[in-house]
PDB file as gemmi writes it, atoms N, CA and C in Angstrom:
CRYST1    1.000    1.000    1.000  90.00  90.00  90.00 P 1                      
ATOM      1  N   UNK A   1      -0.970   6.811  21.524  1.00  0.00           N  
ATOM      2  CA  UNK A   1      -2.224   7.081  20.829  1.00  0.00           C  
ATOM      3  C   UNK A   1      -1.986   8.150  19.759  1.00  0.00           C  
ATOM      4  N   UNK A   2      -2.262   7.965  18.510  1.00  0.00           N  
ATOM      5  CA  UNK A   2      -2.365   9.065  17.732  1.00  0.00           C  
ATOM      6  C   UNK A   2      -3.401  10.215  17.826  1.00  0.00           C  
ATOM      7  N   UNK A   3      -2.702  11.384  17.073  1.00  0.00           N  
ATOM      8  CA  UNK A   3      -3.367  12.254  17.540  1.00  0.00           C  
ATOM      9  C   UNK A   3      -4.273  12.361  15.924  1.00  0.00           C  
ATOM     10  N   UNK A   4      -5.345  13.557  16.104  1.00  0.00           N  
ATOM     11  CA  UNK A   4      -6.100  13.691  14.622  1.00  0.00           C  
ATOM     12  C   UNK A   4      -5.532  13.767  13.533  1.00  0.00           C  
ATOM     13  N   UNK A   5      -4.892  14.613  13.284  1.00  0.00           N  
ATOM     14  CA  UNK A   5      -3.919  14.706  12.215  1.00  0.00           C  
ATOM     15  C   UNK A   5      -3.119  13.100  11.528  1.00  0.00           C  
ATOM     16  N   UNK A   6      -2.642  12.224  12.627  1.00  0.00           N  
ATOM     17  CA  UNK A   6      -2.283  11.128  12.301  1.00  0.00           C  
ATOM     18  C   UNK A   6      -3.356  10.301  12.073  1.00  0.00           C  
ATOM     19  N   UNK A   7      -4.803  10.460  12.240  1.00  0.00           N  
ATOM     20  CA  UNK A   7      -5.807   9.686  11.940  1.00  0.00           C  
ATOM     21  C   UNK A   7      -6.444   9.498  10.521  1.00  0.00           C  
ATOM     22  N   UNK A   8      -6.316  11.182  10.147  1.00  0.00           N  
ATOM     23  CA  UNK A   8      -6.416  11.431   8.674  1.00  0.00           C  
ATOM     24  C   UNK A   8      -5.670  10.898   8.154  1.00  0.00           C  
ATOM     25  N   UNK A   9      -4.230  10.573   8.322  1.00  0.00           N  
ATOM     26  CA  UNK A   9      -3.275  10.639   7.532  1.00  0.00           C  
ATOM     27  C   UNK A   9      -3.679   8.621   7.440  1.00  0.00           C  
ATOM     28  N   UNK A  10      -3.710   8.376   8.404  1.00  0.00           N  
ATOM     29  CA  UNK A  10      -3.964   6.773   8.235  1.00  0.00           C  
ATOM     30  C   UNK A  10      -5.123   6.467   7.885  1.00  0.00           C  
ATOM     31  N   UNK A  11      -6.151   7.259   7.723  1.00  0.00           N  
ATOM     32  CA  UNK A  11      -7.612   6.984   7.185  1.00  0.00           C  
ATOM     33  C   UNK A  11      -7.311   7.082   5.649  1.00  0.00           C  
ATOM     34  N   UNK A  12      -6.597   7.910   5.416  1.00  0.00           N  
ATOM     35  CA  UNK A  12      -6.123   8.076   3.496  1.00  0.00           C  
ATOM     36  C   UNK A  12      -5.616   7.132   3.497  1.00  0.00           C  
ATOM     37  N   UNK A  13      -4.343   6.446   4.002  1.00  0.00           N  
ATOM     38  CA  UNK A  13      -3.751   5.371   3.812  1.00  0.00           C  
ATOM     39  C   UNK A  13      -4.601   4.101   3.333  1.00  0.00           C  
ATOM     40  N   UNK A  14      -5.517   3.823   4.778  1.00  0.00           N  
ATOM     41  CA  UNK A  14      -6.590   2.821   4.316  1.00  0.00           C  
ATOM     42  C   UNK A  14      -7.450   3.415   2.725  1.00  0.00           C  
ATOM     43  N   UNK A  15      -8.212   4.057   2.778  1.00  0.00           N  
ATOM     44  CA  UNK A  15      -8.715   4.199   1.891  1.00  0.00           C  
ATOM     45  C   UNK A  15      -7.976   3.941   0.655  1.00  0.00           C  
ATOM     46  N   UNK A  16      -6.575   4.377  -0.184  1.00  0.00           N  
ATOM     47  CA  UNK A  16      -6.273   4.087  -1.265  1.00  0.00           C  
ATOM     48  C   UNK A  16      -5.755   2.397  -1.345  1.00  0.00           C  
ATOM     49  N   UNK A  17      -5.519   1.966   0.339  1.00  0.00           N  
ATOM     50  CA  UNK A  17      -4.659   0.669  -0.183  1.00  0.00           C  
ATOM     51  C   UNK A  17      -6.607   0.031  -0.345  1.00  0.00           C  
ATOM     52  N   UNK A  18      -7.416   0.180   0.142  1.00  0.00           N  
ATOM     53  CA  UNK A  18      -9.015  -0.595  -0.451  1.00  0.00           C  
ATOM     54  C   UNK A  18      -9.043  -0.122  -1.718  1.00  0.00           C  
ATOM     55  N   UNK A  19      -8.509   0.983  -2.575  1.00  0.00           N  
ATOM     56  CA  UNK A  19      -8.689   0.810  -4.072  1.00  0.00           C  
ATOM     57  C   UNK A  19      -7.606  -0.195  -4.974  1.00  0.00           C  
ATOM     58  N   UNK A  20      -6.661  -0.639  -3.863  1.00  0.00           N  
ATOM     59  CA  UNK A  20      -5.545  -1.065  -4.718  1.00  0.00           C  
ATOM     60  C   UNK A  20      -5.542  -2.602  -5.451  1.00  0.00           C  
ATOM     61  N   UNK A  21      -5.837  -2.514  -6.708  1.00  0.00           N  
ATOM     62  CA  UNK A  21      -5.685  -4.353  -6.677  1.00  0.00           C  
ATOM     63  C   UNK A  21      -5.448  -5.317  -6.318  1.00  0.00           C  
ATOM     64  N   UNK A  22      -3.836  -5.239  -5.684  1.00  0.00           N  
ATOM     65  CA  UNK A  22      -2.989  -5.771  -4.901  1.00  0.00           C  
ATOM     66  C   UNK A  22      -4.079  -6.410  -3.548  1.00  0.00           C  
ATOM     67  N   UNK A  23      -5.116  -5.427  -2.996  1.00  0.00           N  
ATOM     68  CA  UNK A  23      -5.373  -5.725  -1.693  1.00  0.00           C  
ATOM     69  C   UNK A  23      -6.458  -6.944  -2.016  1.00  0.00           C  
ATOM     70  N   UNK A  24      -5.724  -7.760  -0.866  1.00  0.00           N  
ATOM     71  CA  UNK A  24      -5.930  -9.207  -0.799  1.00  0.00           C  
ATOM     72  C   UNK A  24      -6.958  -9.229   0.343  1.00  0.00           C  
ATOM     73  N   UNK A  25      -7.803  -9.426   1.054  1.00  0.00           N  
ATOM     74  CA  UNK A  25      -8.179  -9.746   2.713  1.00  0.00           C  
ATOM     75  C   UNK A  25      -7.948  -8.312   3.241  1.00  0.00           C  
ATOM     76  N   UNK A  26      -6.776  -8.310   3.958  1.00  0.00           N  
ATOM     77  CA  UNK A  26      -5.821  -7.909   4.700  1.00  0.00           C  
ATOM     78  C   UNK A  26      -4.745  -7.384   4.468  1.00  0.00           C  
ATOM     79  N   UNK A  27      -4.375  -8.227   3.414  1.00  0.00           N  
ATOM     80  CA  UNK A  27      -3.111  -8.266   2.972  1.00  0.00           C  
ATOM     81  C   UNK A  27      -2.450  -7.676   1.408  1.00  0.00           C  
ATOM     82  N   UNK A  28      -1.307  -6.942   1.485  1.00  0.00           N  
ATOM     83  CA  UNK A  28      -1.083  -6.808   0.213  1.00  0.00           C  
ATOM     84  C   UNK A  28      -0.328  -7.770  -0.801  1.00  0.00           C  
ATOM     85  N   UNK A  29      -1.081  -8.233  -1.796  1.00  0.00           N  
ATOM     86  CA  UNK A  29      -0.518  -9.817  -2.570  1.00  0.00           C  
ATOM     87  C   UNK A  29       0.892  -9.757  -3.043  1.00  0.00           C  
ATOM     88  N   UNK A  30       1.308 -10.502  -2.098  1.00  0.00           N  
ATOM     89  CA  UNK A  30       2.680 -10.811  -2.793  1.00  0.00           C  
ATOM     90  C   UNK A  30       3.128 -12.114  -3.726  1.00  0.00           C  
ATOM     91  N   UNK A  31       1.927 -11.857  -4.074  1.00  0.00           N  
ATOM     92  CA  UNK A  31       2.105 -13.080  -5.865  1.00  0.00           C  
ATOM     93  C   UNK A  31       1.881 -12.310  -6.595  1.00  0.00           C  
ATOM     94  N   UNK A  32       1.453 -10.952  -6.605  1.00  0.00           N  
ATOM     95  CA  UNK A  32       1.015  -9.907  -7.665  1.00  0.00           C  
ATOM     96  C   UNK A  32       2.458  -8.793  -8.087  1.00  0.00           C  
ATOM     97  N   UNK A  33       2.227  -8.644  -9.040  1.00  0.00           N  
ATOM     98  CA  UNK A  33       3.060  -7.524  -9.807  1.00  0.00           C  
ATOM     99  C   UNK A  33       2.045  -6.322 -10.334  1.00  0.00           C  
ATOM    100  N   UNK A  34       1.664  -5.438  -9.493  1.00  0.00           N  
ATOM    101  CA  UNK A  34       1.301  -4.195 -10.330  1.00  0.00           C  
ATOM    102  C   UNK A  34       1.645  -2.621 -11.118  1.00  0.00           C  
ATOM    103  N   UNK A  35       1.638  -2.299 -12.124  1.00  0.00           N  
ATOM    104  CA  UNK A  35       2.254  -1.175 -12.407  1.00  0.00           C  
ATOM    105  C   UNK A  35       0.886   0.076 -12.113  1.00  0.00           C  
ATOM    106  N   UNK A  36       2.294   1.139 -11.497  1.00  0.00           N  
ATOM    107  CA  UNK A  36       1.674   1.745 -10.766  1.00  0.00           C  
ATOM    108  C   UNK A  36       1.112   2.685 -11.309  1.00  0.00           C  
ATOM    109  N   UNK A  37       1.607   2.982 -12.444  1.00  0.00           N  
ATOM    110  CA  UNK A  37       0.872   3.782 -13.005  1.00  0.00           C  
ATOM    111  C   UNK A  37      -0.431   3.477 -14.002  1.00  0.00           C  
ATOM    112  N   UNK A  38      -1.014   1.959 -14.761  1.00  0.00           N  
ATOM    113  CA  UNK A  38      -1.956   1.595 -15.328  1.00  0.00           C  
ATOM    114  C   UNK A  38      -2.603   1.157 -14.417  1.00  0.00           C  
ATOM    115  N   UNK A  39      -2.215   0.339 -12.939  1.00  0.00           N  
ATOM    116  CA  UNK A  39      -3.137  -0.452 -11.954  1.00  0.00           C  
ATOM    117  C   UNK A  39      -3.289  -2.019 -12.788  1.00  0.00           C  
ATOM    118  N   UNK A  40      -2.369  -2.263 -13.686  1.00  0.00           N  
ATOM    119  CA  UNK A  40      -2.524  -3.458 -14.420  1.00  0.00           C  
ATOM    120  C   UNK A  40      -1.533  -4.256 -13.481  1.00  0.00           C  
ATOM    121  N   UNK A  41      -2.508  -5.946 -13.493  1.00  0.00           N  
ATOM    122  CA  UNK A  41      -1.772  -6.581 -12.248  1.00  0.00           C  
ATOM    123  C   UNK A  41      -1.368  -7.546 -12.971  1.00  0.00           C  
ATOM    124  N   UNK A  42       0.025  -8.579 -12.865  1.00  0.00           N  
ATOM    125  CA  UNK A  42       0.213  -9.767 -13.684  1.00  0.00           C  
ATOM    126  C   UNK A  42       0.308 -10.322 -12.324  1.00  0.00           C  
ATOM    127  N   UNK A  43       1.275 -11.914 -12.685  1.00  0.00           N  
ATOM    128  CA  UNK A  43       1.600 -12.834 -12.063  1.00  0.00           C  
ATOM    129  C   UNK A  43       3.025 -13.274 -11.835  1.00  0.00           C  
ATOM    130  N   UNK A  44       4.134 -12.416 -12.911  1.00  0.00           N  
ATOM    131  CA  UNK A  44       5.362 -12.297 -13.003  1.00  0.00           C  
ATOM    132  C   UNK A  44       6.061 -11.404 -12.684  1.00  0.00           C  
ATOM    133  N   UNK A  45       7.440 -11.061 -12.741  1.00  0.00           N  
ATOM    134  CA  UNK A  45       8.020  -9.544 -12.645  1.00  0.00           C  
ATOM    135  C   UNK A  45       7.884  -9.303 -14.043  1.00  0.00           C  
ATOM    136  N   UNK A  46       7.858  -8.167 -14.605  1.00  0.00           N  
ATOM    137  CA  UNK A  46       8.258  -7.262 -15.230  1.00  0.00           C  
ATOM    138  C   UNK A  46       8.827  -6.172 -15.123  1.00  0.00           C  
ATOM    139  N   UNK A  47       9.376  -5.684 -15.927  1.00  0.00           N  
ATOM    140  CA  UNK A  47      10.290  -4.076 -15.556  1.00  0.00           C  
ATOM    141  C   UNK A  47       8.625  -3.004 -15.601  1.00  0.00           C  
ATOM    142  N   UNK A  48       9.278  -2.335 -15.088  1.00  0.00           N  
ATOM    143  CA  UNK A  48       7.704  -1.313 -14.207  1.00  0.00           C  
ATOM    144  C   UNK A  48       6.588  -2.008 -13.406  1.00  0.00           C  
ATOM    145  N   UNK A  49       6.689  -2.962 -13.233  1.00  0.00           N  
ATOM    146  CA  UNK A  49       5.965  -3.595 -12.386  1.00  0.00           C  
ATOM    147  C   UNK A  49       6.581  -3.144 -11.099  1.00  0.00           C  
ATOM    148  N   UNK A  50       5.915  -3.438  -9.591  1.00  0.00           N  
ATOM    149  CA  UNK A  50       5.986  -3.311  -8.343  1.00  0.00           C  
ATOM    150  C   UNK A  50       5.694  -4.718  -7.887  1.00  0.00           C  
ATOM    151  N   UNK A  51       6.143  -5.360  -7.101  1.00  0.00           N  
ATOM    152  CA  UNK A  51       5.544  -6.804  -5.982  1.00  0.00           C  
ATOM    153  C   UNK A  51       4.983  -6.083  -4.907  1.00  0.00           C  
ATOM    154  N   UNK A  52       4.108  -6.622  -4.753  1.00  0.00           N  
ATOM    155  CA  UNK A  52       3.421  -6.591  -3.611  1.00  0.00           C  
ATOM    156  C   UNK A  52       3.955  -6.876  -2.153  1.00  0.00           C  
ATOM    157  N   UNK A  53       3.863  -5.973  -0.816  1.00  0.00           N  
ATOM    158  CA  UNK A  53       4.427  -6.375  -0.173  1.00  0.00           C  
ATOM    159  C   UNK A  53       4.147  -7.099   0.770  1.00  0.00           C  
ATOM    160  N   UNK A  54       2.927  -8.255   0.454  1.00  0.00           N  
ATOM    161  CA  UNK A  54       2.890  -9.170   1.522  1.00  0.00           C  
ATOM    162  C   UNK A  54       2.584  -8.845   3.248  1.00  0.00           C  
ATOM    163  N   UNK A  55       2.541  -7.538   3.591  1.00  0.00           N  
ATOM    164  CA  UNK A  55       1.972  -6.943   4.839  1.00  0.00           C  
ATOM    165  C   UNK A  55       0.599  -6.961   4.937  1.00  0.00           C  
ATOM    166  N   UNK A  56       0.511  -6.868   6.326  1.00  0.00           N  
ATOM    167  CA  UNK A  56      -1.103  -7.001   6.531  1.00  0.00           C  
ATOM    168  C   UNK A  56      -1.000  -5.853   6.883  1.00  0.00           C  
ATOM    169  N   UNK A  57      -1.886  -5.030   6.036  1.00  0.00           N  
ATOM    170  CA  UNK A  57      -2.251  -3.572   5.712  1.00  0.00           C  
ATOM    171  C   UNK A  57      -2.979  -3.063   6.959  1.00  0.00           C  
ATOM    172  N   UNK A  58      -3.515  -3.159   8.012  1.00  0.00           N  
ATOM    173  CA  UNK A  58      -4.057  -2.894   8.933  1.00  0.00           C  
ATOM    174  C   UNK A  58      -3.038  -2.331  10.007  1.00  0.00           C  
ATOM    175  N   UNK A  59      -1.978  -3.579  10.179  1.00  0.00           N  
ATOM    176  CA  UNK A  59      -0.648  -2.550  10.283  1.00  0.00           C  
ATOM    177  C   UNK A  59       0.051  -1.324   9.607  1.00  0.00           C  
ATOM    178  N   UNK A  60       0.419  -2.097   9.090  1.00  0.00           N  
ATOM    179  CA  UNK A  60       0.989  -1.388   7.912  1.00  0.00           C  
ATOM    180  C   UNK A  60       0.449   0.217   7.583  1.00  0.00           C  
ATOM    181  N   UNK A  61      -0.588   0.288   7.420  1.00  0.00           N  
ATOM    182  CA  UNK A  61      -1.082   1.925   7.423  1.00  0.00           C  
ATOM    183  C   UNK A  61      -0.647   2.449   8.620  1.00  0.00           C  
ATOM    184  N   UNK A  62      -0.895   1.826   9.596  1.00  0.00           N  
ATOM    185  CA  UNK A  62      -0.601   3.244  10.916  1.00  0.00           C  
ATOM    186  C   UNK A  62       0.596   2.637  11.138  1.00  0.00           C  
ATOM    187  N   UNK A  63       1.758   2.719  10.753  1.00  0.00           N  
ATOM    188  CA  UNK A  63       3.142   2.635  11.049  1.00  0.00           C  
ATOM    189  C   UNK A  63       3.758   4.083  10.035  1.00  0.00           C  
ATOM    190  N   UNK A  64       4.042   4.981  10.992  1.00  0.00           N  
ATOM    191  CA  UNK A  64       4.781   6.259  10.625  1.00  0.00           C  
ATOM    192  C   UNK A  64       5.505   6.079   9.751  1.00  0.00           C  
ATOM    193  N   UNK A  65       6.603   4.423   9.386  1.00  0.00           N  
ATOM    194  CA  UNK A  65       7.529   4.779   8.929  1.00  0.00           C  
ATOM    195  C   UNK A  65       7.501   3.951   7.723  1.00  0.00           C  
ATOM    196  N   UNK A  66       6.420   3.623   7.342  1.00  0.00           N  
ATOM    197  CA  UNK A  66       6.172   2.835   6.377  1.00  0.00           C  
ATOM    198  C   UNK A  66       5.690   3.107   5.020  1.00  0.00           C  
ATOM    199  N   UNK A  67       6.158   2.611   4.274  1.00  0.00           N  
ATOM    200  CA  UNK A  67       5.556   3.102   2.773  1.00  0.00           C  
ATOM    201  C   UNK A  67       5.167   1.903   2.130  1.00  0.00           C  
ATOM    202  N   UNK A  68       4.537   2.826   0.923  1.00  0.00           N  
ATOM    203  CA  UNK A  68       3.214   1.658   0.200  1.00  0.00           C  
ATOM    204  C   UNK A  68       4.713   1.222  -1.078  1.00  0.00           C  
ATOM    205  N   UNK A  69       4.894   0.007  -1.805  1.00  0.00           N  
ATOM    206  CA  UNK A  69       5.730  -0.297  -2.316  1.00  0.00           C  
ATOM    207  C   UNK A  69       5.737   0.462  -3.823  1.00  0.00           C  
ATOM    208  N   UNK A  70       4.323   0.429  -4.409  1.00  0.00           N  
ATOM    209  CA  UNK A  70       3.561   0.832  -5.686  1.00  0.00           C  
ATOM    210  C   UNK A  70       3.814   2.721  -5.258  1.00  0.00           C  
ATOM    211  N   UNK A  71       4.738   3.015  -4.225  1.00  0.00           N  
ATOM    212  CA  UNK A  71       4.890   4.703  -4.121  1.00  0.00           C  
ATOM    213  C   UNK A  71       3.470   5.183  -3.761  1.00  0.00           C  
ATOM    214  N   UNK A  72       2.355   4.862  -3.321  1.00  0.00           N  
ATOM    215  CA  UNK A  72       1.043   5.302  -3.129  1.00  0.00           C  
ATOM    216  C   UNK A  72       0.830   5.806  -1.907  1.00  0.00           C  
ATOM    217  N   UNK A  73       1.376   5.815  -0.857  1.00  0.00           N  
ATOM    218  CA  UNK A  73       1.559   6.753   0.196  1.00  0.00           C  
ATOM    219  C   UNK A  73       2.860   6.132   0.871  1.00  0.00           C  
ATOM    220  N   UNK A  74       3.371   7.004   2.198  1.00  0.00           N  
ATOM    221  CA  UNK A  74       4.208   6.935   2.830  1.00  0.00           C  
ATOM    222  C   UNK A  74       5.331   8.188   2.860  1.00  0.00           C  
ATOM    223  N   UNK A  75       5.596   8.519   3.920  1.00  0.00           N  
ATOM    224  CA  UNK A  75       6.538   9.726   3.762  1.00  0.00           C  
ATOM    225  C   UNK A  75       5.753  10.641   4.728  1.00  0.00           C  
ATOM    226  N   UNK A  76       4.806  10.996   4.929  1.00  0.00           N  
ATOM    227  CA  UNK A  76       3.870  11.631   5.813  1.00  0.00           C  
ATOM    228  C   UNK A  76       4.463  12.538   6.614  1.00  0.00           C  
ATOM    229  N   UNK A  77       5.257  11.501   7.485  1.00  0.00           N  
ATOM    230  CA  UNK A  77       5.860  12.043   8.787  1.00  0.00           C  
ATOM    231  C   UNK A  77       7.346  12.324   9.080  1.00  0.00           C  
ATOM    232  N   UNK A  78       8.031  12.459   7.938  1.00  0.00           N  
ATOM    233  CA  UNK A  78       9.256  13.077   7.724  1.00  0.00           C  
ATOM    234  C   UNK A  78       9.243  14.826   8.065  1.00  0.00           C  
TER     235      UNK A  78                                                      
END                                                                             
């Protein structure tokens, strides 16, 4: 069971991946390319683009060891 501190830390998690374009359902789109710094999403790679990593974000946030691909959280618990 996590403790508070890890609740915050995964409540931020959720919260920015619900601002993220990328977020699909559940899931983060892995047909999407977004750059992380405009939030502009295509359909191809490009250089500065990010792919999406196709996780279902519900996991994905409360896993200690996990990071967001677009660099938007992760690292927490180092």
């Amino acid at each position: 069971m996590a403790n508070q501190d890890e609740e915050v830390i995964f409540s931020l998690r959720e919260q920015i991946c619900n601002a993220c374009p990328l977020k699909n359902g559940n899931n983060c789109n892995a047909m999407k390319w977004l750059n992380p710094e405009t939030l502009e999403v295509i359909d191809s790679p490009k250089e500065g683009f990010i792919r999406g990593c196709g996780c279902r974000l519900s996991a994905k946030q409360r896993s200690k060891l996990s990071l967001c691909p677009a660099g938007f959280w992760g690292g927490e618990f180092k």
